[in-house]
C-alpha positions as CSV (number, residue, x, y, z in Angstrom):
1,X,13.9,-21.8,11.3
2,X,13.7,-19.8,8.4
3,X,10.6,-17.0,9.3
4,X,8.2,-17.1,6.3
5,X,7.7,-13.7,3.4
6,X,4.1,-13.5,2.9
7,X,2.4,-11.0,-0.1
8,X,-0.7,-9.6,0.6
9,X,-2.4,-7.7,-2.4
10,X,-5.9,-6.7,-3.0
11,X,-8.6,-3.2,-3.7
12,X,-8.1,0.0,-1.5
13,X,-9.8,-0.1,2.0
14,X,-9.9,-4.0,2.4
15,X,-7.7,-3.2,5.3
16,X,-4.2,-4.9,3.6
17,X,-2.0,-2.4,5.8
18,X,-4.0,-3.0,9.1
19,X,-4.2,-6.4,8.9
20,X,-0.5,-6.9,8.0
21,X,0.4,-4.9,10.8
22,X,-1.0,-7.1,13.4
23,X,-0.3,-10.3,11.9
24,X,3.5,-9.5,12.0
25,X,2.9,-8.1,15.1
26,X,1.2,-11.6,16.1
27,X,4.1,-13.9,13.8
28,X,7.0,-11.1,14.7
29,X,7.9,-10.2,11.5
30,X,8.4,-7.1,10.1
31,X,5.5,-5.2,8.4
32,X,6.7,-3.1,5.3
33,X,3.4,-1.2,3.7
34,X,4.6,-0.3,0.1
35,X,1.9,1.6,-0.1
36,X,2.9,4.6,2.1
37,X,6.5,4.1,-0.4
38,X,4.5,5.5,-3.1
39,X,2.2,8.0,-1.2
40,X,5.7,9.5,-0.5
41,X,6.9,10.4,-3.3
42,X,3.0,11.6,-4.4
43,X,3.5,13.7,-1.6
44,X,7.3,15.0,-2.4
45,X,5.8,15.4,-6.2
46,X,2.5,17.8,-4.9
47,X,5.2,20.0,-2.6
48,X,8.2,20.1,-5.2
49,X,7.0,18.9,-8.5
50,X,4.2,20.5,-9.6
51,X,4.0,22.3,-13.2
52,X,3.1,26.0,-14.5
53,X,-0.3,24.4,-15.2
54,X,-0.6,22.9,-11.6
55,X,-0.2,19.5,-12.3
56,X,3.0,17.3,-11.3
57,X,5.6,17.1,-13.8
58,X,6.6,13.8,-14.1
59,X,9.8,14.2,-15.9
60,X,10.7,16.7,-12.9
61,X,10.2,14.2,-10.7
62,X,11.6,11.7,-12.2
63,X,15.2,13.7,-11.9
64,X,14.7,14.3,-8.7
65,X,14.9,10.7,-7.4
66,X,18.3,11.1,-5.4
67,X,16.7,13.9,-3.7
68,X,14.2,11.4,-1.9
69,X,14.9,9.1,1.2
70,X,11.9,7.0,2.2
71,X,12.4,4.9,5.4
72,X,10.4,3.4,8.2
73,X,11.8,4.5,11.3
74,X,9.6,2.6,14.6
75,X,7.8,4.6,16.7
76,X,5.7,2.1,20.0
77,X,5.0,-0.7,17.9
78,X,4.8,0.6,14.5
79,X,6.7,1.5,11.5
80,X,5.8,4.9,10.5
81,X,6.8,6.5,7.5
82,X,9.7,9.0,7.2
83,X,10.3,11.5,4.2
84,X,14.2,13.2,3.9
85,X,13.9,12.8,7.9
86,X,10.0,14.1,8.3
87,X,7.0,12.5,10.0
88,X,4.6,12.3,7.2
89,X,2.4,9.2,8.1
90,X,-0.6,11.7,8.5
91,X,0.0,14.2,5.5
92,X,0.3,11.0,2.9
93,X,-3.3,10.0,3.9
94,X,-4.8,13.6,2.6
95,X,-7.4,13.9,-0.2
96,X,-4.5,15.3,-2.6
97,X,-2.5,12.7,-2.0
98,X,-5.0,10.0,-2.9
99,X,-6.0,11.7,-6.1
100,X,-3.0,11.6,-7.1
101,X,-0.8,8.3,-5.7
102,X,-2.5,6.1,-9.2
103,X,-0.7,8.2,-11.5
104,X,2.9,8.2,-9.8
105,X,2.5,4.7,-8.4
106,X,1.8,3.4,-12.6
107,X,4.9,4.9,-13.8
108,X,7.6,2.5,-14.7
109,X,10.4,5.0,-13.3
110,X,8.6,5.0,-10.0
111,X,8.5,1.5,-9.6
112,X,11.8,0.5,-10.7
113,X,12.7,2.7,-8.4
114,X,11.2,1.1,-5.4
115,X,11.7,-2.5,-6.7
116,X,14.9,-3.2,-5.4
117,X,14.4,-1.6,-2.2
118,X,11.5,-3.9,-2.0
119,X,12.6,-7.0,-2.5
120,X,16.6,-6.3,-0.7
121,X,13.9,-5.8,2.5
122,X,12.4,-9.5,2.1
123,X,15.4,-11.1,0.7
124,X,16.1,-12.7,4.7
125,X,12.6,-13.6,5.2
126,X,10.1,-12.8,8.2
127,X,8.5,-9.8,6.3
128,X,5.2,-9.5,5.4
129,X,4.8,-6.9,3.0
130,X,1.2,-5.4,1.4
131,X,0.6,-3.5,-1.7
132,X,-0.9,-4.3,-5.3
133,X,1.9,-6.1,-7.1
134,X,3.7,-7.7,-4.4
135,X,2.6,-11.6,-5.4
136,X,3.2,-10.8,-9.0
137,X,6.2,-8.4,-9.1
138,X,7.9,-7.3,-6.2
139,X,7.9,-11.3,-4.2
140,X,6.8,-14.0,-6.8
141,X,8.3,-16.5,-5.3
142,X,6.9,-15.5,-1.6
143,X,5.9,-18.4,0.7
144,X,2.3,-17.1,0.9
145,X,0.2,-14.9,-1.1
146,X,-3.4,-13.6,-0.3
147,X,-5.9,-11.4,-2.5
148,X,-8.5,-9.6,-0.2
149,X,-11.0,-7.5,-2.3
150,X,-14.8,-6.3,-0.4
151,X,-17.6,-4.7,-2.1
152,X,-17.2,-0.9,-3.0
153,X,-20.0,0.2,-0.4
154,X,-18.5,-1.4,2.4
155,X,-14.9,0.2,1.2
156,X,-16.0,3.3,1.1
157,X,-17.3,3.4,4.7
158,X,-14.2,1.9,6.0
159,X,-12.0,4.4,3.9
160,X,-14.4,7.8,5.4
161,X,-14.3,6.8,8.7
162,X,-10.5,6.3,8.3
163,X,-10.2,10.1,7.0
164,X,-12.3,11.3,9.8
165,X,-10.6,9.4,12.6
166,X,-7.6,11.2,10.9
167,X,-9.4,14.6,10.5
168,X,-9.2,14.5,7.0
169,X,-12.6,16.5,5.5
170,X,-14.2,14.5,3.2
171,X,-17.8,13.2,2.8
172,X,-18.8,9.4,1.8
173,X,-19.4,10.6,-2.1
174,X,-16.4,11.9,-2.8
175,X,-14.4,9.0,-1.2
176,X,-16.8,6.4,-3.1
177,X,-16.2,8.1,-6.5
178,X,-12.6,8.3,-5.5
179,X,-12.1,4.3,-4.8
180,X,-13.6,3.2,-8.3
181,X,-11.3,6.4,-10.1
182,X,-8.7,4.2,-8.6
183,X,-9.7,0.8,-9.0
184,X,-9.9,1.3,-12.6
185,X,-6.8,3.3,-12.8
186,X,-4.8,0.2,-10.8
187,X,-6.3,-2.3,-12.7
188,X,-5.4,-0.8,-15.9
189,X,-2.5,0.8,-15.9
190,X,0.5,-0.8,-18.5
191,X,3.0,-1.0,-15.2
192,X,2.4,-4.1,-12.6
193,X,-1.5,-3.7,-12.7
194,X,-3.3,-4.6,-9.6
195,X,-4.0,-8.5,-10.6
196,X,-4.4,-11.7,-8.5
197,X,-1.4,-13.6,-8.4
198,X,-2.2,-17.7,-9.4
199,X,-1.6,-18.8,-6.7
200,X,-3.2,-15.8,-4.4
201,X,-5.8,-17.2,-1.8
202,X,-8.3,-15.0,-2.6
203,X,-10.5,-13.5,0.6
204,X,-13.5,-11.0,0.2
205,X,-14.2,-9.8,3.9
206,X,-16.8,-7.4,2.9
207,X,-18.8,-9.2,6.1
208,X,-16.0,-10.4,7.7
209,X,-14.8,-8.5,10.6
210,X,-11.1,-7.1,10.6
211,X,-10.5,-10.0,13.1
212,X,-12.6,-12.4,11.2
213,X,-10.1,-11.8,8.6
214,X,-6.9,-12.3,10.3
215,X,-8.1,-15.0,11.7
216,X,-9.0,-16.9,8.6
217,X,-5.2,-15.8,7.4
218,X,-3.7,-16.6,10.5
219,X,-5.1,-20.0,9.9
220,X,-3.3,-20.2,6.3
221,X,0.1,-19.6,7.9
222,X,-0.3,-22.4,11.1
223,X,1.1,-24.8,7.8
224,X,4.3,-23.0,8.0
């Protein structure tokens, strides 16, 4: 039997990655967080991109495509991200990254880039795969599609305590203003906005517990 491809979208911090992990973990299929795919190449554009004026230049970038390899390489039971042969699953989580992964990750050459990658990695099924555009772009024709959004408060605190655990200096402010900067940057941007698919189940967990939630998904997916 044919292992179901399941799109899971939704707002910064609703725990998309997390929960995907242990679903697939719980379904065995194979977790692929397209997030980390574009916090890659932010973080490849900060160390070998950036301008005489300090900012990344895109066109740079841009050229440099066929110098980047992204893969997930397992490591005990997750997929960690690898970048041209590096560890980086720590580094992509910085402050510099996320103040900068909106504006690579709405450019049109980044994400053609990544599209086929994408979707060659679902194309056999039992993949469950989490981003912003993945029930509208990358898997429109998925088997299930879920939206989870949560209020910004309760975002933020997950977010700060997710830096900390990491040892990432931050302070609850600066992470707050950070998460609306990017809401409204996702939401707007020209290039496969953050949007609910049609046909998304929509779940806010802002009081539901990170088991609460994949619960109330796992229950979804017992129709498969």
């Amino acid at each position: 039997m044919r292992k179901p491809v399941i799109a899971i979208d939704g707002y910064s911090s609703t725990g998309k990655s997390s929960i995907s992990k242990i679903i697939a973990q719980k379904l065995g299929l194979v977790h692929l967080d397209t997030g980390a795919l574009y916090r890659g190449i932010t973080y490849f554009a900060l160390n070998h991109c950036i301008g005489e004026d300090g900012q990344i230049n895109l066109s740079d970038l841009f050229s440099r495509f066929k110098e980047i390899q992204l893969e997930f390489k397992p490591i005990d039971t997750e997929l960690v991200m690898f970048l041209n042969g590096q560890d980086v699953a720590k580094e992509i989580r910085s402050n510099e990254v996320n103040e900068n992964v909106s504006l690579i990750a709405r450019q049109k050459e980044v994400r053609d880039f990544l599209l086929d990658a994408q979707r060659k990695m679902a194309e056999k099924g039992g993949v469950i795969m989490d981003g912003r555009d993945i029930g509208t772009v990358i898997l429109p024709n998925a088997d299930f599609k879920f939206f989870l959004t949560a209020s910004v408060e309760e975002r933020t605190k997950r977010r700060y305590l997710e830096l900390k655990g990491l040892g990432i200096k931050t302070d609850e402010n600066t992470v707050r203003e950070n998460l609306i900067s990017r809401d409204k940057t996702d939401s707007e941007r020209e290039v496969a906005p953050l949007k609910k698919a049609d046909d998304a189940i929509v779940i806010d967990n802002s009081l539901f517990t990170k088991q609460e939630t994949i619960d109330l998904i796992l229950s979804y997916l017992k129709t498969f």
